[in-house]
MOPAC internal coordinates of N, CA, C and O (Angstrom, degrees):
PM7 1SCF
backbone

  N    0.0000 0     0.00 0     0.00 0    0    0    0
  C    1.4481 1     0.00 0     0.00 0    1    0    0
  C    1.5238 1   110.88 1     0.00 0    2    1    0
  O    1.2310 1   108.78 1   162.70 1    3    2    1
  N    1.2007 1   138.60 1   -17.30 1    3    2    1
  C    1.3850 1   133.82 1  -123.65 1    5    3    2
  C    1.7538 1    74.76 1  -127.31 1    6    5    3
  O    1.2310 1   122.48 1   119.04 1    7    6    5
  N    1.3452 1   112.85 1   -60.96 1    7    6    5
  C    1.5564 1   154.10 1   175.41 1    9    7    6
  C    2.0965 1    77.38 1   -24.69 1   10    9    7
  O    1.2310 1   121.96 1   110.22 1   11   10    9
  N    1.3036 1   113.85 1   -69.78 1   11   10    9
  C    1.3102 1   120.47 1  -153.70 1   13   11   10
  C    1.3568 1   106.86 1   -60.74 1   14   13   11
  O    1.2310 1   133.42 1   128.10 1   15   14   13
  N    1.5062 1    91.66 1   -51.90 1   15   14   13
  C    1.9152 1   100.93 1   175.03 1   17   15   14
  C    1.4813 1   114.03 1   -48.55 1   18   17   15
  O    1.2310 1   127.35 1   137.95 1   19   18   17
  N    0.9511 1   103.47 1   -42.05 1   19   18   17
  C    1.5725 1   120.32 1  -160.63 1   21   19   18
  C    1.9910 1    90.17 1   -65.87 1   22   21   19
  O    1.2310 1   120.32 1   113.53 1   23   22   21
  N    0.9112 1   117.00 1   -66.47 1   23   22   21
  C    1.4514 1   127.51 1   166.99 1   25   23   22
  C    1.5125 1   139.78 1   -23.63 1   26   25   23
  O    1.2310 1   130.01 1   121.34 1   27   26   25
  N    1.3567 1    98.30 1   -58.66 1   27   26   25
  C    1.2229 1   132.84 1   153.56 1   29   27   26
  C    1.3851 1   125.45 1   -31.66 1   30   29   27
  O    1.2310 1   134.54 1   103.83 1   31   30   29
  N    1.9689 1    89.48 1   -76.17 1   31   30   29
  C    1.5682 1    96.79 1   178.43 1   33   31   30
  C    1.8038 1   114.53 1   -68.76 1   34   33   31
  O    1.2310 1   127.84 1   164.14 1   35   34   33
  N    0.9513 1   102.51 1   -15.86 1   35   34   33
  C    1.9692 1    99.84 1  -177.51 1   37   35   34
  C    1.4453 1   100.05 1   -82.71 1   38   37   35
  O    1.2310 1   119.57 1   152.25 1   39   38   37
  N    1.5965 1   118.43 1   -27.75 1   39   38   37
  C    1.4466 1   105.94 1   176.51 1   41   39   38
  C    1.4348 1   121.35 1   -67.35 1   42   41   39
  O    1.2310 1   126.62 1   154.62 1   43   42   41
  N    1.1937 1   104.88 1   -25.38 1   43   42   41
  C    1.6540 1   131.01 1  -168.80 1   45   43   42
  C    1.5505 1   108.04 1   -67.52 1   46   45   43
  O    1.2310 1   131.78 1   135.10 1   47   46   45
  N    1.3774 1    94.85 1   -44.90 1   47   46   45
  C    1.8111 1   104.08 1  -176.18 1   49   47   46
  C    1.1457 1   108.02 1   -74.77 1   50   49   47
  O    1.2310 1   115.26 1   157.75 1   51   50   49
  N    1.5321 1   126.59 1   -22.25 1   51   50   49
  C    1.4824 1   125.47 1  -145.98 1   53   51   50
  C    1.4401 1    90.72 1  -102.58 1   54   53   51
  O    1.2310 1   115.99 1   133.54 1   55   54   53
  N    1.1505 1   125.21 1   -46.46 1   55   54   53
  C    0.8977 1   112.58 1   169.72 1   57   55   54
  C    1.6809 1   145.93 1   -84.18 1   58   57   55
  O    1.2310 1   124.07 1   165.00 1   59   58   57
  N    1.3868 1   109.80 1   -15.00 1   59   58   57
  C    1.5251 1   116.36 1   128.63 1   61   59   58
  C    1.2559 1   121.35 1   -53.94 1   62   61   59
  O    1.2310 1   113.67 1   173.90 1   63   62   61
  N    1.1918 1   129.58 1    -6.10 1   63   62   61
  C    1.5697 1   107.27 1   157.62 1   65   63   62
  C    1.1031 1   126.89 1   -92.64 1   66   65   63
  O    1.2310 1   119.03 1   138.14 1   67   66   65
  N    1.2461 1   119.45 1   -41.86 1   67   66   65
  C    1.5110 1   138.95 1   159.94 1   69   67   66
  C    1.3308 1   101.14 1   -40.35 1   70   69   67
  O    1.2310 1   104.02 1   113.92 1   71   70   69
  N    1.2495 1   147.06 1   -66.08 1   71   70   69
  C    1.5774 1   150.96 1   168.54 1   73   71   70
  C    1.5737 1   104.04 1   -35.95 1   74   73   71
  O    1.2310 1   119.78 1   134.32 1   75   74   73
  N    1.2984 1   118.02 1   -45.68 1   75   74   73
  C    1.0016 1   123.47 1  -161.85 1   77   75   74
  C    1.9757 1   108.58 1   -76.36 1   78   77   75
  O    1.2310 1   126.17 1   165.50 1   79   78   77
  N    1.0526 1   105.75 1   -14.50 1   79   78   77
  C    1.7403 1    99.04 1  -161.00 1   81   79   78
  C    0.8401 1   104.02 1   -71.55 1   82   81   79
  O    1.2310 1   112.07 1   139.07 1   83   82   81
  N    1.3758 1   132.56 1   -40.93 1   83   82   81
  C    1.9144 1   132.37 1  -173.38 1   85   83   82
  C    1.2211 1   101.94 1   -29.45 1   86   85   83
  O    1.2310 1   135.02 1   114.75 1   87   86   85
  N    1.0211 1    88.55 1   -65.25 1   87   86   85
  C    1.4396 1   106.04 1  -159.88 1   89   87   86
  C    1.7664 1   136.40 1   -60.02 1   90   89   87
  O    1.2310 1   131.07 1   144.01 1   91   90   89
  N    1.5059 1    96.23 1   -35.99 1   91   90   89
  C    1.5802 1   132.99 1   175.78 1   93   91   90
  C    1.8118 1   105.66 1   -86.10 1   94   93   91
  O    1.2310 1   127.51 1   157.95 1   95   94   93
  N    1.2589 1   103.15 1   -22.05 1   95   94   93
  C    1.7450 1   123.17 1   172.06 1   97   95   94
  C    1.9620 1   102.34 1   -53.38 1   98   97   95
  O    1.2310 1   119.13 1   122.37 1   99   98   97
  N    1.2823 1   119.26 1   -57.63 1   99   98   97
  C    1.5544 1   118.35 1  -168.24 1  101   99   98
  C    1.1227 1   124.68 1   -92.00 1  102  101   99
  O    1.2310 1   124.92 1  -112.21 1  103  102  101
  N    1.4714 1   108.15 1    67.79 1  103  102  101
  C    1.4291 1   134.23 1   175.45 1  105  103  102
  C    1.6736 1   111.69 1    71.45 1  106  105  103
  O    1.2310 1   123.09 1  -111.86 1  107  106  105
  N    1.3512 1   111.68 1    68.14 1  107  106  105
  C    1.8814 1    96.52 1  -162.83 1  109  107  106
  C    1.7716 1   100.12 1   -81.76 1  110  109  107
  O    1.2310 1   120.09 1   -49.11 1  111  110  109
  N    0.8233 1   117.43 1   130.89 1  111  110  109
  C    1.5675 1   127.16 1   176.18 1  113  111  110
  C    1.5087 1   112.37 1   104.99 1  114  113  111
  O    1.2310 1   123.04 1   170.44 1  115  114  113
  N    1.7763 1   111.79 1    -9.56 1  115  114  113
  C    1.5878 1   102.10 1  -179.59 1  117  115  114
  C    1.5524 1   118.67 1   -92.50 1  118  117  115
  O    1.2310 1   121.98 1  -169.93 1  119  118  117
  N    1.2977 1   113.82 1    10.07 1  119  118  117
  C    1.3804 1   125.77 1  -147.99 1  121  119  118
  C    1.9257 1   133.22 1    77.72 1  122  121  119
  O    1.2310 1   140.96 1  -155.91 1  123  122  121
  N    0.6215 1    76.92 1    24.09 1  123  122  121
  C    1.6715 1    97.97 1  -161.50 1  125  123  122
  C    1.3461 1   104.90 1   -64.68 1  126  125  123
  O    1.2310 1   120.38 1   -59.49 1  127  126  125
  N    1.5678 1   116.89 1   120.51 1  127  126  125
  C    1.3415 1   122.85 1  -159.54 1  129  127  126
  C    1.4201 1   125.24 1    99.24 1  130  129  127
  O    1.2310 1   126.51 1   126.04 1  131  130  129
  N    1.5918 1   105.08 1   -53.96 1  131  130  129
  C    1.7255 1   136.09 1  -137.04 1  133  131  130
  C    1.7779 1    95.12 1    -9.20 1  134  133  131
  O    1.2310 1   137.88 1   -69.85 1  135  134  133
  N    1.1863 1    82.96 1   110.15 1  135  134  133
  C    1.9003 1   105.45 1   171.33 1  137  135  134
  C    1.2529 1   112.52 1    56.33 1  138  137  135
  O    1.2310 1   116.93 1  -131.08 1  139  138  137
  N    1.5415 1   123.45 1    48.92 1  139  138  137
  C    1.7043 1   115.60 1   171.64 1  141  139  138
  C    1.6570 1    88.99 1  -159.96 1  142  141  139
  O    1.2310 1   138.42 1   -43.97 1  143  142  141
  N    1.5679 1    81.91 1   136.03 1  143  142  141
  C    1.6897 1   109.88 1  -156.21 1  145  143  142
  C    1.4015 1    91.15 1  -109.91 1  146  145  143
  O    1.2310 1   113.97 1    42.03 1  147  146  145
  N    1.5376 1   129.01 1  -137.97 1  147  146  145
  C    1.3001 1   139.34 1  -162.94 1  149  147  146
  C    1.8309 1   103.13 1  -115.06 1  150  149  147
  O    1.2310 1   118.11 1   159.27 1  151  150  149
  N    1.4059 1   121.20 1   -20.73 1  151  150  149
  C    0.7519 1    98.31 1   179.90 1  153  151  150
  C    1.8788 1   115.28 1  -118.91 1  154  153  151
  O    1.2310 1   136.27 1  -157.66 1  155  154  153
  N    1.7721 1    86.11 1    22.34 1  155  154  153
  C    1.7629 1   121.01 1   161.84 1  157  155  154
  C    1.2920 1   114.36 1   110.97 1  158  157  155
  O    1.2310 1   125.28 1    62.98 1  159  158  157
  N    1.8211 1   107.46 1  -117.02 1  159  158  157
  C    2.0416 1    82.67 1  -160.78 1  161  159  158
  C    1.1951 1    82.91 1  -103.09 1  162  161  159
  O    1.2310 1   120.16 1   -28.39 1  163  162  161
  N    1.1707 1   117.31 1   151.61 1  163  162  161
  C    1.9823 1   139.45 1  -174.04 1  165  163  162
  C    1.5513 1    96.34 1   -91.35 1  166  165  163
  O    1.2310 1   121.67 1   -56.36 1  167  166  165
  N    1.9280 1   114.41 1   123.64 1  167  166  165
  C    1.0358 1   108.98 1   172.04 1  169  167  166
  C    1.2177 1   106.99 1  -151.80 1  170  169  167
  O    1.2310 1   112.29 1    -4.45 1  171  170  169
  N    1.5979 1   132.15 1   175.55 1  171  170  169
  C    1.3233 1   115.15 1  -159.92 1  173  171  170
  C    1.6014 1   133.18 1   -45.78 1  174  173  171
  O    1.2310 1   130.23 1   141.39 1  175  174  173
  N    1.6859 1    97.88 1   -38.61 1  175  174  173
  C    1.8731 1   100.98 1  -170.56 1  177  175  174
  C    1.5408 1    87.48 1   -74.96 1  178  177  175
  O    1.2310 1    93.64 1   138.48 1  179  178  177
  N    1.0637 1   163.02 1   -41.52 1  179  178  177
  C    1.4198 1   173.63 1  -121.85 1  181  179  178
  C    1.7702 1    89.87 1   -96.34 1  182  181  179
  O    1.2310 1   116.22 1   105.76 1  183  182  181
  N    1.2250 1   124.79 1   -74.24 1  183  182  181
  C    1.0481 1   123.78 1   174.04 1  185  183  182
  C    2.0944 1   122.60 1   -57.98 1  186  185  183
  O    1.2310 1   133.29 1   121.52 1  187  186  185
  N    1.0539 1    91.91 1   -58.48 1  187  186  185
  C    1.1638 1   104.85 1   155.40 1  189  187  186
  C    1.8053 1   110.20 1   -21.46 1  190  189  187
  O    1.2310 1   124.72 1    88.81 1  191  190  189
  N    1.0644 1   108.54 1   -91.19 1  191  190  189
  C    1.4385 1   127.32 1   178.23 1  193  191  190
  C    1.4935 1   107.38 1   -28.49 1  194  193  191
  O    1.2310 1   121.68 1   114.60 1  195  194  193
  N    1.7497 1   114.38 1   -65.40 1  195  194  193
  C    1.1359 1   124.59 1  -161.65 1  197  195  194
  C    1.8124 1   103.97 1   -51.69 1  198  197  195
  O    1.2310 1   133.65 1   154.82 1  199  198  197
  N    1.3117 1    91.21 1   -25.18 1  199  198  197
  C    1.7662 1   102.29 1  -144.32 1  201  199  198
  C    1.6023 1   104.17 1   -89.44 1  202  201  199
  O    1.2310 1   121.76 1   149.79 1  203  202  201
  N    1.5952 1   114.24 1   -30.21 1  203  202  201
  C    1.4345 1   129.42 1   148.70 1  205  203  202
  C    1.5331 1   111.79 1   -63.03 1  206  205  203
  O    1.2310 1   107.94 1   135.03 1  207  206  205
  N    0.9617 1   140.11 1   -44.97 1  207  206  205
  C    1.6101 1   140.15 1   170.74 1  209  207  206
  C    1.5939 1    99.53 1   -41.71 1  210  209  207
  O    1.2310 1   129.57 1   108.29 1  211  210  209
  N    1.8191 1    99.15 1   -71.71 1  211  210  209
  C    1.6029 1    78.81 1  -170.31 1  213  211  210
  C    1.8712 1   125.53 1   -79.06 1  214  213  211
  O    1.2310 1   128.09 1  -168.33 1  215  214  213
  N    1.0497 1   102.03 1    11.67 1  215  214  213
  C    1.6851 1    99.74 1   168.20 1  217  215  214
  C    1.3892 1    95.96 1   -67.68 1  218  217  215
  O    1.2310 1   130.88 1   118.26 1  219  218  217
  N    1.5628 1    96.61 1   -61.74 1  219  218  217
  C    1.5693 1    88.50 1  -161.89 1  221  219  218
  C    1.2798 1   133.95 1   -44.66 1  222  221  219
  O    1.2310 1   122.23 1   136.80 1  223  222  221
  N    1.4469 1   113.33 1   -43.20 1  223  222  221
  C    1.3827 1   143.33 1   164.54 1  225  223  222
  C    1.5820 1   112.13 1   -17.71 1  226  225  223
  O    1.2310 1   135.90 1   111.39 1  227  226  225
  N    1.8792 1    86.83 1   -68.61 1  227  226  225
  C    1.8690 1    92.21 1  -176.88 1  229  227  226
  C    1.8752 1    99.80 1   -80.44 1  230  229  227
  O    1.2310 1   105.64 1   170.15 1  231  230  229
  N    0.8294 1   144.23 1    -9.85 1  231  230  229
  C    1.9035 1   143.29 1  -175.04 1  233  231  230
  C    1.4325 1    78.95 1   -68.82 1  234  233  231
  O    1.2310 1   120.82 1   116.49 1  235  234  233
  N    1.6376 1   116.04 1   -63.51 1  235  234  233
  C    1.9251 1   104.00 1  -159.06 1  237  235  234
  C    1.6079 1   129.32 1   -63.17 1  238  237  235
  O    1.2310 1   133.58 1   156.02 1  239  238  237
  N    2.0130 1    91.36 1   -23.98 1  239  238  237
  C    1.2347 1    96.96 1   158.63 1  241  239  238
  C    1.4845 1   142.68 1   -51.20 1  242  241  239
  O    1.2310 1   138.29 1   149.67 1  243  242  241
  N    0.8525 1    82.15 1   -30.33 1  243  242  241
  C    2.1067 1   118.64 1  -152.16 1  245  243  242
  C    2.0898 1    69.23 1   -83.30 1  246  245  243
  O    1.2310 1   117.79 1   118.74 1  247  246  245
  N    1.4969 1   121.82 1   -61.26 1  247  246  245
  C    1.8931 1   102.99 1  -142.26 1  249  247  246
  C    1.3452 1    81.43 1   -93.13 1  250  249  247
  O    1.2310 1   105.79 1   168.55 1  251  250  249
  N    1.6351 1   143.96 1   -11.45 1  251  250  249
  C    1.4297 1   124.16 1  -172.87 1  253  251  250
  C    1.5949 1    93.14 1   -93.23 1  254  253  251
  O    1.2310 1   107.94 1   160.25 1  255  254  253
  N    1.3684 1   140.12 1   -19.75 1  255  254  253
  C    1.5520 1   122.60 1   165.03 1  257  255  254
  C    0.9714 1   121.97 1   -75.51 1  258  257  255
  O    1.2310 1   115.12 1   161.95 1  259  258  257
  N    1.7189 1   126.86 1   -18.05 1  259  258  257
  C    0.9308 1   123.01 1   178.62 1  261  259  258
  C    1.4630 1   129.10 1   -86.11 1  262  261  259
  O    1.2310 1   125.61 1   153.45 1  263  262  261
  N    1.0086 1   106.84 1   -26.55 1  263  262  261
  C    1.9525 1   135.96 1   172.57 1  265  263  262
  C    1.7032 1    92.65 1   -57.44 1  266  265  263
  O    1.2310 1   127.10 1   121.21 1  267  266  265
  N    1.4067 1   103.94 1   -58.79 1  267  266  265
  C    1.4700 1   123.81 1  -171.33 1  269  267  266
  C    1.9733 1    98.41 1   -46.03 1  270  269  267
  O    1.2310 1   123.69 1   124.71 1  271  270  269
  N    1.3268 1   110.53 1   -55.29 1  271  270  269
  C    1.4576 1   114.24 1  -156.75 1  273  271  270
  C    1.1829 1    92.16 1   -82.50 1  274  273  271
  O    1.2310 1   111.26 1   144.99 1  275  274  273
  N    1.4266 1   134.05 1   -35.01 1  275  274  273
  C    1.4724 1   125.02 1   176.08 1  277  275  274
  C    1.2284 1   124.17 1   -51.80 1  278  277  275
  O    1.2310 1   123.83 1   133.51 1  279  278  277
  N    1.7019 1   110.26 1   -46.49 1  279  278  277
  C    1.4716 1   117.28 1  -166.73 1  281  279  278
  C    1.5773 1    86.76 1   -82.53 1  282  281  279
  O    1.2310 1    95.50 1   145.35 1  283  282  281
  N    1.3374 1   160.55 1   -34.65 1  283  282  281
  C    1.4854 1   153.35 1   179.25 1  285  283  282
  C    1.9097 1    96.07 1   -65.01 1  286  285  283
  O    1.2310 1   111.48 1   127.28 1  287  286  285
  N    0.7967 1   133.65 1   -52.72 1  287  286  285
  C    1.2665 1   121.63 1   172.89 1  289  287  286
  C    1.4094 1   141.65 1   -39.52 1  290  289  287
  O    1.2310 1   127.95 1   119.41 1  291  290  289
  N    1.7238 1   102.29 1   -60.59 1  291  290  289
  C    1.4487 1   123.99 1   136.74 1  293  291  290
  C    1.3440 1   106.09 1   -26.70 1  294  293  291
  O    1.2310 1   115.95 1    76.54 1  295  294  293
  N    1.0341 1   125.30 1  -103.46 1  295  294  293
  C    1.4996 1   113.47 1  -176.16 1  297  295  294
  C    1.3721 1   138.68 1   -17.64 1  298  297  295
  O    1.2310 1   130.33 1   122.51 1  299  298  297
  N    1.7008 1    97.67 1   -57.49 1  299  298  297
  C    1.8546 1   109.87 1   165.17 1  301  299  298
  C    1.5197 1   103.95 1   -54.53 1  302  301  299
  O    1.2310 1   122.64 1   120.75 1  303  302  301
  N    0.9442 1   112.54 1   -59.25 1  303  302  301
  C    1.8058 1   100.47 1   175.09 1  305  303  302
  C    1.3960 1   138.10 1   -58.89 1  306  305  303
  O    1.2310 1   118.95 1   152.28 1  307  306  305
  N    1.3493 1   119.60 1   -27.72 1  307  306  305
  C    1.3868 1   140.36 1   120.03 1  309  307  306
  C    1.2845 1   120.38 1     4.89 1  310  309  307
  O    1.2310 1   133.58 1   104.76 1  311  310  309
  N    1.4768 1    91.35 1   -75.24 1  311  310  309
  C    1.4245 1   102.56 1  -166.57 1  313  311  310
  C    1.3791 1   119.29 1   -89.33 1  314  313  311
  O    1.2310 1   122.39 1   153.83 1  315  314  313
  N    1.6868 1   113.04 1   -26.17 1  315  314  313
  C    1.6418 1   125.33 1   171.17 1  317  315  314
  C    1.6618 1   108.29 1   -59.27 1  318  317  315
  O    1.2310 1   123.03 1   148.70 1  319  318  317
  N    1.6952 1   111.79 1   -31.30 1  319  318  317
  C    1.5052 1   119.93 1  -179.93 1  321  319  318
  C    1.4770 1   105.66 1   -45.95 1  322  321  319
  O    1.2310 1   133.47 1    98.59 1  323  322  321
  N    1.7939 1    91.58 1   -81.41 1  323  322  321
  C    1.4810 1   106.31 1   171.10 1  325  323  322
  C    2.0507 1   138.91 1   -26.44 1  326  325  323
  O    1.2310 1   142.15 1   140.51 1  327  326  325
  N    1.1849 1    74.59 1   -39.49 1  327  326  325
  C    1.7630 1    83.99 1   172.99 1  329  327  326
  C    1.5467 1   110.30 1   -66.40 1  330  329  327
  O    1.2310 1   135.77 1   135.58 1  331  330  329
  N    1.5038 1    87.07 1   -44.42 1  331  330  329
  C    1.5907 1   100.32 1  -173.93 1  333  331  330
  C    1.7490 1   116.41 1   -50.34 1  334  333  331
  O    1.2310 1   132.99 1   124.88 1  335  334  333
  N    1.2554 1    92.51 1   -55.12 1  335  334  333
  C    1.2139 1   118.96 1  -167.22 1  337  335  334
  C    2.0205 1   105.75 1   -61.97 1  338  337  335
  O    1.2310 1   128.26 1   156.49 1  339  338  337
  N    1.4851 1   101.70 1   -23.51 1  339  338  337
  C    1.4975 1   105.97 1  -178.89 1  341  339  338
  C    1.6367 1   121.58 1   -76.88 1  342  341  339
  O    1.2310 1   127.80 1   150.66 1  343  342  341
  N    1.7809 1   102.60 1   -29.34 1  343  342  341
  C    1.0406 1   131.97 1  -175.93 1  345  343  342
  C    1.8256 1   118.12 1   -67.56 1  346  345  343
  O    1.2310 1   126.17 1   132.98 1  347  346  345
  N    1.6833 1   105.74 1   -47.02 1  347  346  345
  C    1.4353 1   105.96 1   167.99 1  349  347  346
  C    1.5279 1   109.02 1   -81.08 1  350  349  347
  O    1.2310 1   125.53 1   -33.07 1  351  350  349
  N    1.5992 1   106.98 1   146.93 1  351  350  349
  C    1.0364 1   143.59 1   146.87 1  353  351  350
  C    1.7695 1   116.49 1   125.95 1  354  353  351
  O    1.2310 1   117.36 1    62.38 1  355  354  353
  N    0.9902 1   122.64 1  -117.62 1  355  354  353
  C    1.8857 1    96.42 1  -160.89 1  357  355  354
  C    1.3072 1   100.52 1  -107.65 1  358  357  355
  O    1.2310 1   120.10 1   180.00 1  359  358  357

């Protein structure tokens, strides 16, 4: 058991490091970059923006699953009617 843990966690690191080099690759500790990413220098409306994108993102999630679970419900009930409805009478 210990053997597994032990395993595990070294795989875990090793490969967070490997993930990690890109990144740790462009001068990490010399300033390198200082505040400009890929799509350049990061500044308030930049964040701003990003940060309204992803609200929105999860809000549309949130009313297109829910539309989604409504109209599947409707149906299940639909269809629980129908059964029902097969069940009474002689």
């Amino acid at each position: 058991m210990r053997k597994r843990i032990a395993t595990t966690a070294l795989a875990t690191t090793l490969i967070s490091l490997i993930l990690s080099a890109p990144a740790l690759a462009d001068g990490f500790g010399k300033g390198g970059g200082a505040g400009e990413g890929l799509a350049g220098e990061t500044n308030d409306k930049a964040v701003t923006f990003f940060c309204l994108g992803v609200l929105l993102f999860f809000v549309s999630v949130v009313v297109v699953g829910t539309i989604i679970q409504s109209s599947l419900e409707k149906r299940k009930n639909a269809r629980k009617a129908a059964k029902l409805r097969q069940r009474v009478g002689w």
